[in-house]
ZAPA-404522 format. One line per field, with one value per residue (C-alpha): residue number from 1; x negated, y, z. Coordinates in steps of 0.25 Angstrom, whole numbers, plus 5000, padded with zeros to 4 digits. Example, Ala and Ser with C-alpha at 12.3 -4.5 7.8 and 13.67 -1.06 7.14 Angstrom:
// ZAPA-404522
pos: 1 | 2
u: 4951 | 4945
v: 4982 | 4996
w: 5031 | 5029
//
This chain:
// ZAPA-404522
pos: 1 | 2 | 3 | 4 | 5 | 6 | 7 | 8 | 9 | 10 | 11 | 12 | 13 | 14 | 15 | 16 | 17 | 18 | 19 | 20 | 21 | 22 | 23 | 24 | 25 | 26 | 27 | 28 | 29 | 30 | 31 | 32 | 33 | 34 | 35 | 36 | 37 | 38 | 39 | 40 | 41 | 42 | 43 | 44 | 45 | 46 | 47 | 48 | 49 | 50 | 51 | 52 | 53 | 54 | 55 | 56 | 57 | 58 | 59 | 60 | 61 | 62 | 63 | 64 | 65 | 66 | 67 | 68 | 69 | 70 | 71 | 72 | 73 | 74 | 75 | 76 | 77 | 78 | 79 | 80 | 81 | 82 | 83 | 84 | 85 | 86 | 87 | 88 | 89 | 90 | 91 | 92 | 93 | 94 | 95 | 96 | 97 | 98 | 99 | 100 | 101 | 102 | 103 | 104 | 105 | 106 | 107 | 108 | 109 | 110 | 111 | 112 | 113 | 114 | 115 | 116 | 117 | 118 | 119 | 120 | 121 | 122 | 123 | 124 | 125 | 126 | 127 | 128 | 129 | 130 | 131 | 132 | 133 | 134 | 135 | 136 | 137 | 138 | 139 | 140 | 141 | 142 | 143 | 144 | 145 | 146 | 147 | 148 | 149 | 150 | 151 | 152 | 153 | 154 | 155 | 156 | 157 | 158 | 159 | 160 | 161 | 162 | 163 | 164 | 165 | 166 | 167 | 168 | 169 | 170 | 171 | 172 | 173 | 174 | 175 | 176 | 177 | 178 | 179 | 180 | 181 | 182 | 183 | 184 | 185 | 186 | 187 | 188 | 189 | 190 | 191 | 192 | 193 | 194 | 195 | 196 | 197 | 198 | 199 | 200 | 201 | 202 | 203 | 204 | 205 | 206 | 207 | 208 | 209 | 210 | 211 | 212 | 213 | 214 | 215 | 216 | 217 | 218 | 219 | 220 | 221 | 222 | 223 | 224 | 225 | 226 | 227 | 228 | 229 | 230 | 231 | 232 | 233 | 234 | 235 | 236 | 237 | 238 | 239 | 240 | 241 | 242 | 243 | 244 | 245 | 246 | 247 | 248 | 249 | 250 | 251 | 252 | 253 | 254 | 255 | 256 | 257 | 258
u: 4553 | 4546 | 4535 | 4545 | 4552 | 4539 | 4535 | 4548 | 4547 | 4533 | 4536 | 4552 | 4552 | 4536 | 4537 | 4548 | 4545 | 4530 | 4538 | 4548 | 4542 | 4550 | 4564 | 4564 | 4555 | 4563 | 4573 | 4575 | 4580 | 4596 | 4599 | 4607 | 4607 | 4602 | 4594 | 4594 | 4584 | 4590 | 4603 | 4596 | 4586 | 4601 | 4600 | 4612 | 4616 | 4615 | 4620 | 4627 | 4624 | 4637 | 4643 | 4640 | 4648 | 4641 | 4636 | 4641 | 4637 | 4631 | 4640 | 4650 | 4659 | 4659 | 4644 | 4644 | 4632 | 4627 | 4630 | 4627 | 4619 | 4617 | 4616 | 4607 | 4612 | 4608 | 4607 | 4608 | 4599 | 4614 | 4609 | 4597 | 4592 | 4603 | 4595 | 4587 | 4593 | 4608 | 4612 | 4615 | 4627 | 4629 | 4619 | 4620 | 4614 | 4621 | 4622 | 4627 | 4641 | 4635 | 4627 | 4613 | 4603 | 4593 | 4590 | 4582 | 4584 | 4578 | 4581 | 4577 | 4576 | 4569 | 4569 | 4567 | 4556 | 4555 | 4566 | 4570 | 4578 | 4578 | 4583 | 4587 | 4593 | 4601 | 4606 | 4620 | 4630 | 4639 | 4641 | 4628 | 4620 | 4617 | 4609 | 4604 | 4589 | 4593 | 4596 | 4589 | 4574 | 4571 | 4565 | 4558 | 4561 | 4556 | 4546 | 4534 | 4523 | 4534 | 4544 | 4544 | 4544 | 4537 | 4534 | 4538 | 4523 | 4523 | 4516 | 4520 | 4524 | 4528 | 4521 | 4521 | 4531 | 4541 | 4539 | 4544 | 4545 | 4541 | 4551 | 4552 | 4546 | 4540 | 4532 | 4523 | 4519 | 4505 | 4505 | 4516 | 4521 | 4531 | 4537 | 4539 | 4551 | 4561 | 4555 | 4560 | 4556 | 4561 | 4561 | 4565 | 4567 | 4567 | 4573 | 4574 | 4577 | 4567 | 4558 | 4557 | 4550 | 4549 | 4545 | 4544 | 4540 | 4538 | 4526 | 4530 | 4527 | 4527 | 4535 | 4537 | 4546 | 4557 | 4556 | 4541 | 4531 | 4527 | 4542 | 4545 | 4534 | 4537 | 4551 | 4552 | 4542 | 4541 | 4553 | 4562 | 4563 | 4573 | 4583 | 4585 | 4594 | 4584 | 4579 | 4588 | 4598 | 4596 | 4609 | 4614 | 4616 | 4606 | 4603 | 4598 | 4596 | 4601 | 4589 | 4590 | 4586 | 4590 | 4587 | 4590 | 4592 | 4596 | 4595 | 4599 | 4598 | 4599 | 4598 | 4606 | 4595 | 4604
v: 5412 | 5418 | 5424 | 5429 | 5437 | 5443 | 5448 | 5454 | 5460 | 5467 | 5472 | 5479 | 5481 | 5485 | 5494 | 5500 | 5503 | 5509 | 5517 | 5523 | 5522 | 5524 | 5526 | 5537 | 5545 | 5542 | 5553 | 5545 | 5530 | 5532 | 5525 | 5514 | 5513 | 5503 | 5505 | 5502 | 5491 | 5486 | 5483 | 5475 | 5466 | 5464 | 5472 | 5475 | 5487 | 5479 | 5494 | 5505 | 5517 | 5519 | 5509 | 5495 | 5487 | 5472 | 5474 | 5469 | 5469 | 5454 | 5444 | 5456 | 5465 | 5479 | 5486 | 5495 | 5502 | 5505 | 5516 | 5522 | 5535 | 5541 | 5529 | 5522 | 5511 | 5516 | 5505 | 5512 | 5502 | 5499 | 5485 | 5476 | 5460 | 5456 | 5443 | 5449 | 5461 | 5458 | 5471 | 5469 | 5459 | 5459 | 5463 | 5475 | 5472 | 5471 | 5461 | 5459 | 5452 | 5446 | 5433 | 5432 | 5422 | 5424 | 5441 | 5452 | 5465 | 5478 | 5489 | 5503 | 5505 | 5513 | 5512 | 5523 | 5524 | 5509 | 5504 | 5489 | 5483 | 5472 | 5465 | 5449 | 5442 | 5427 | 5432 | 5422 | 5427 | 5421 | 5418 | 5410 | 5423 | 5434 | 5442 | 5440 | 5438 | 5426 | 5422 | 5430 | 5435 | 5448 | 5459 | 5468 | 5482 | 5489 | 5501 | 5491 | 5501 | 5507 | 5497 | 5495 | 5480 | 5473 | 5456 | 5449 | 5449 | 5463 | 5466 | 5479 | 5481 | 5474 | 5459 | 5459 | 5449 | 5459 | 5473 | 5477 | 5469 | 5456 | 5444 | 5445 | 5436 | 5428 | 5437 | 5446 | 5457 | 5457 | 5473 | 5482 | 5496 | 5500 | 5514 | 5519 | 5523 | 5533 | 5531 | 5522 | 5508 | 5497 | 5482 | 5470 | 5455 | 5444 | 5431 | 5421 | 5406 | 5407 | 5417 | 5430 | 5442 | 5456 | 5470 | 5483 | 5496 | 5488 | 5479 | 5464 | 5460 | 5444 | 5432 | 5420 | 5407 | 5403 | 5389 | 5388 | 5382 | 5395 | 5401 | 5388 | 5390 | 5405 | 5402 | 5392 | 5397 | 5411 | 5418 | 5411 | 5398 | 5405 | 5406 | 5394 | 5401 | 5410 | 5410 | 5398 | 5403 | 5407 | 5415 | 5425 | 5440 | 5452 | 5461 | 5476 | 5475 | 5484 | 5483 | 5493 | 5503 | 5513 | 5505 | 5513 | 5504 | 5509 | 5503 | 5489 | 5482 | 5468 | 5456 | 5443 | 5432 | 5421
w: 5332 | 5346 | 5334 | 5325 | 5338 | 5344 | 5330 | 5328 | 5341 | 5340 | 5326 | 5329 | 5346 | 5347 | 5334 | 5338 | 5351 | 5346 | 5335 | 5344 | 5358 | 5370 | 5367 | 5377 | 5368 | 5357 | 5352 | 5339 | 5345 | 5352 | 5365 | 5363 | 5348 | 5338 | 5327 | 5315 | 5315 | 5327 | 5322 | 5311 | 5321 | 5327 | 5339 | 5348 | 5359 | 5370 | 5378 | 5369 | 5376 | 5384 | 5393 | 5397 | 5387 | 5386 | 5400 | 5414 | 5429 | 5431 | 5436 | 5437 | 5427 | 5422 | 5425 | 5437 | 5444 | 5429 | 5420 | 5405 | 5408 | 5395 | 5387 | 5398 | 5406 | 5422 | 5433 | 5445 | 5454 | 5462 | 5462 | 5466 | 5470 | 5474 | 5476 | 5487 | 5492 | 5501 | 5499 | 5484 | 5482 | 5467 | 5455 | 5448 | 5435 | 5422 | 5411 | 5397 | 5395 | 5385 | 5387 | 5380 | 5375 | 5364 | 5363 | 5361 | 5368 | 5372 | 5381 | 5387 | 5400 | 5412 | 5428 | 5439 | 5448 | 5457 | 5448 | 5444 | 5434 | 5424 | 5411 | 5412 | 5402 | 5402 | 5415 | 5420 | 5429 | 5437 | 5456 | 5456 | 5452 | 5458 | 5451 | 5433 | 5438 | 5444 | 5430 | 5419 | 5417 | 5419 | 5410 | 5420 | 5423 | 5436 | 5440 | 5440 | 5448 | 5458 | 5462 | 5475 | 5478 | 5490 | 5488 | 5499 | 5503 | 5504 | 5491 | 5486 | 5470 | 5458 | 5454 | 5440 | 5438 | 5443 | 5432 | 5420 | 5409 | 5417 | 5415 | 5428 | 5438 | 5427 | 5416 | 5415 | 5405 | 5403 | 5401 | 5398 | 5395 | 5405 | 5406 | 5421 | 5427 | 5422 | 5405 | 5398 | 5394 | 5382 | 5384 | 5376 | 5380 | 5369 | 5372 | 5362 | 5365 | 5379 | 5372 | 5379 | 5378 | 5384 | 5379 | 5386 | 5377 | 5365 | 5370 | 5372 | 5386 | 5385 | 5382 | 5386 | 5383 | 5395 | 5396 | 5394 | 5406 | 5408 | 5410 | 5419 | 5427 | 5430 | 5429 | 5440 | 5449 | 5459 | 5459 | 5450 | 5458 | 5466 | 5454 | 5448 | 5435 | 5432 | 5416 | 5414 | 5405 | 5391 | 5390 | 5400 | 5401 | 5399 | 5411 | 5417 | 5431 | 5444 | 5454 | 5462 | 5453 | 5440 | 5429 | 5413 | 5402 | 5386 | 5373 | 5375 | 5365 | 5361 | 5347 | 5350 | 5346 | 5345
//
């Protein structure tokens, strides 16, 4: 099965992001839109251009903070770590109503100059949590060269574990083709039964298999050890992330695999 997936992925995702590049080049691909061939590999608009229908604020109702801008959802940085930083009380991030287990979906997005953001998946809600990374992995999505983080050593910039397309805190892409802030950028997450991977501009970047003794011992060492519910459940919420930073984010799109 995890053969079949990769093969069906180099051969649709990778041809067509050769064939049509960059959807901000494109004159010829609509926003927000399925095509054809979508529709048939049972694709679904996971966004439909206009308002946040399918969407709400984690652990929280309606979505405030974001807005549709021309067919682009716009997170206005209103939020951050609320983990870390006191001054921020309740996460801005957004999630799906829907809950999640097996999928594939992709997405468009860019940052601004030092921005942050993410995309986590099988996040839980609910009073024990106060933030989704807590729960769900993270797809990467950051200004990797110009962010300005400082280690509490003192060591200025990103490790690798922290940029885009990273899962994050716990792999690595070997090499990547990253747009930089302010073009845009198209990513995919595949998780099917613990099997995961992640794309950025039509190239896989790994994959890995939860559960593994490799997942385990990256799992519950370094910076997870401080969230025991983190990568537990198989079934949760999708998630964009508010870090204290403009984050745009179109053509989402989604396949059930269950």
């Amino acid at each position: 099965m995890k053969k079949i997936v990769s093969i069906f992925l180099v051969t649709i995702y990778g041809m067509c992001m050769v064939a049509c590049g960059s959807r901000s080049s494109s004159t010829e691909v609509k926003d927000n839109v399925l095509t054809e061939e979508e529709k048939a590999e049972g694709y679904t608009l996971l966004f439909n251009g206009k308002d946040f229908t399918g969407w709400k604020m984690f652990n929280g109702g309606d979505v405030k903070g974001w807005q549709v801008e021309d067919g682009v959802i716009v997170g206005y940085g209103n939020g951050g770590d609320v983990i870390a930083d006191t001054t921020i009380k309740v996460s801005t991030d957004i999630v799906t109503v829907k809950n999640y287990h097996n999928f594939q979906i992709k997405w468009d997005w860019k940052i601004g100059a030092q921005g942050n953001s993410g995309f986590l998946y099988h996040v839980q809600e609910g009073p024990k949590y106060k933030a989704p990374f807590e729960t769900g992995p993270e797809y990467q999505l950051i200004d990797d060269d110009n962010y300005p983080w400082v280690s509490e050593t003192g060591k200025e910039g990103l490790e690798d574990w922290q940029k885009t397309g990273c899962n994050y805190a716990m792999y690595v892409p070997e090499t990547k083709q990253v747009n930089p802030p302010g073009e845009w950028n198209s990513s995919m997450v595949l998780y099917k039964d613990g099997y995961v991977e992640h794309w950025l501009n039509g190239e896989k970047l790994f994959s890995f298999q939860e559960g593994s003794e490799d997942w385990k011992m990256r799992r519950y060492s370094g910076k997870w050890e401080a969230f025991p519910d983190y990568g537990i459940s198989t079934t949760g919420k999708l998630c964009f992330q508010d870090h204290g930073s403009k984050v745009y984010v179109k053509n989402v799109k989604i396949k059930d695999l269950d």
